[in-house]
N, C-alpha and C positions, 0 to 999 in steps of 0.2 A: 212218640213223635215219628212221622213218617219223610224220612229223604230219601223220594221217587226221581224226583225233579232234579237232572245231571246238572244242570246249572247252578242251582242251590247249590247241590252239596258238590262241587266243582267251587266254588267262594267258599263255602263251610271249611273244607279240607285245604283249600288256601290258607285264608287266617292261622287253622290251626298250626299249621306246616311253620306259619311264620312265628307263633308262638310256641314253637318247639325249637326252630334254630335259634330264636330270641338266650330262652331260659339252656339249651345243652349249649352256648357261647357263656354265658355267664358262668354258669357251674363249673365247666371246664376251666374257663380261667382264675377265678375266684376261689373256689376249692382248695387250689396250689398255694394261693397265695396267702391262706393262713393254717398254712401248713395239713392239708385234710386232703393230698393228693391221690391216697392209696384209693380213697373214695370212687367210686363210677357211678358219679348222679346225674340222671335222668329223668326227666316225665313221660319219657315214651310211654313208659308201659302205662301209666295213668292214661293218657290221653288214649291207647287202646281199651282198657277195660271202660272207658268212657264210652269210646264208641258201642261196645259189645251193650253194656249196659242201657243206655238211653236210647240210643238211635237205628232205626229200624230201616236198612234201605240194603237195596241190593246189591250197593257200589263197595261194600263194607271191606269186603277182600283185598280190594281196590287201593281204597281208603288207609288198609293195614299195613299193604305194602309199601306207601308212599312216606308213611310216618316211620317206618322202621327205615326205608332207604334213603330217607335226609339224615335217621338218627345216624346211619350206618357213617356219615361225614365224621363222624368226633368218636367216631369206637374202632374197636379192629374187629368187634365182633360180624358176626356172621347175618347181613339182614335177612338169607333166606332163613336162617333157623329162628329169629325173633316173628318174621311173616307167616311161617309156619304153626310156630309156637301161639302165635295172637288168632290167628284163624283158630285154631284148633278150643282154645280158650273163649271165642266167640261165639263156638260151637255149643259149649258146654254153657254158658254162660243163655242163650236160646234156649235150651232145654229146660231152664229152671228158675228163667225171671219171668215164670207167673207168680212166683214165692218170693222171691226178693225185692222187698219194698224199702228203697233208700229214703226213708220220709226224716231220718232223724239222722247228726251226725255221727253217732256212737253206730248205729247199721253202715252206714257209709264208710266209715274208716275199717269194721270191721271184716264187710263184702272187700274191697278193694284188697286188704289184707290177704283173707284166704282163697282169694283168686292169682294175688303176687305168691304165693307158696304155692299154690297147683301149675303155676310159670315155671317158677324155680325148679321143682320137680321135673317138668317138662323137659325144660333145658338140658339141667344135671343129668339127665337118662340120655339125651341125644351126646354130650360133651363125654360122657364112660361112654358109649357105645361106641364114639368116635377115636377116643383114645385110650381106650381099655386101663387110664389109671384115674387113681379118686382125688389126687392130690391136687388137680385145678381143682375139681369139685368142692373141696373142703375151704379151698380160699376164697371162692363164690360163696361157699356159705357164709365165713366170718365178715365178708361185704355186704354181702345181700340181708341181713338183719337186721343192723343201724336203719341201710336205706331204706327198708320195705315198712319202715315204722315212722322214718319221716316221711316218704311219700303217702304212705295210709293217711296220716294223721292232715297232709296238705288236702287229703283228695276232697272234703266237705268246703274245702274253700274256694277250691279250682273247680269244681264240678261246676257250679252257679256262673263260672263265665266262662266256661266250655257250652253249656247252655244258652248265654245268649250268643255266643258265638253262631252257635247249630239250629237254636232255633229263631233268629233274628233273619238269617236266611230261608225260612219255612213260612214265614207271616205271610208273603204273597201269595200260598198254594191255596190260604185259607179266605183269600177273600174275592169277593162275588165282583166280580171282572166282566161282567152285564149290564 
């Protein structure tokens, strides 16, 4: 799928933006309130390996920043090092989806999976290099493995209307306007 067209995906990256403050409002407050606060759930990073995955446009960087700097509202984390970390994952992600075919949900849960553990990795190396000790790191780990397995397991449900999201704004590049 190709978003050339700034305007498209200028509406594309809207929506999305508003289905990302939508669901980190709910999770952040919900979470707490049946006792699962230690939790930090998010769709960010779905909705980036979304983009890395399906959509193909030059705004992408753009695109990463913007979703990492709404998510940056409801975290204390760091949106340069998530913008960083998704670009770099967008990268990798370019070089090797002529091979990865999300055609089934079992691939789909699996790709999103070990794309969120080359994240993890990402980070955990930036957060020790940062603060030369392991011990955030090891309680980002016992977080990040609940969440990276329900967000995997969401991702074959939420892809299909990140889809029409992305591609419901692409319909008009494909028709003959002559």
């Amino acid at each position: 799928m190709q978003t050339n067209d700034l305007k498209s995906g200028l509406i594309s990256i809207s929506l999305t933006l508003v289905f990302l403050l939508i669901t980190d409002i709910v999770f952040s407050s919900l979470l707490p309130l049946i006792g699962l606060g230690q939790f930090r759930f998010s769709l960010h990073i779905l909705f980036i390996l979304y983009l890395g995955l399906r959509i193909s446009s030059p705004y992408i960087a753009i695109f990463i920043f913007l979703i990492e700097y709404f998510h940056s509202l409801f975290t204390i984390e760091s949106w340069a090092m998530g913008t960083f970390t998704g670009i770099l994952i967008c990268l990798l992600i370019s070089v090797v989806k002529d091979i990865i075919h999300l055609k089934t949900k079992l691939m789909t849960f699996l790709m999103v999976q070990l794309f969120q553990l080359v994240w993890f990795v990402i980070v955990a190396l930036m957060i020790y290099l940062k603060l030369d000790d392991m011990s955030y790191v090891w309680a980002r780990l016992i977080n990040f493995i609940p969440v990276s397995i329900i967000i995997s397991f969401l991702s074959p449900f939420l892809f299909p209307i990140l889809d029409r999201i992305w591609a419901s704004r692409d319909d008009h590049l494909l028709q003959d306007n002559g």
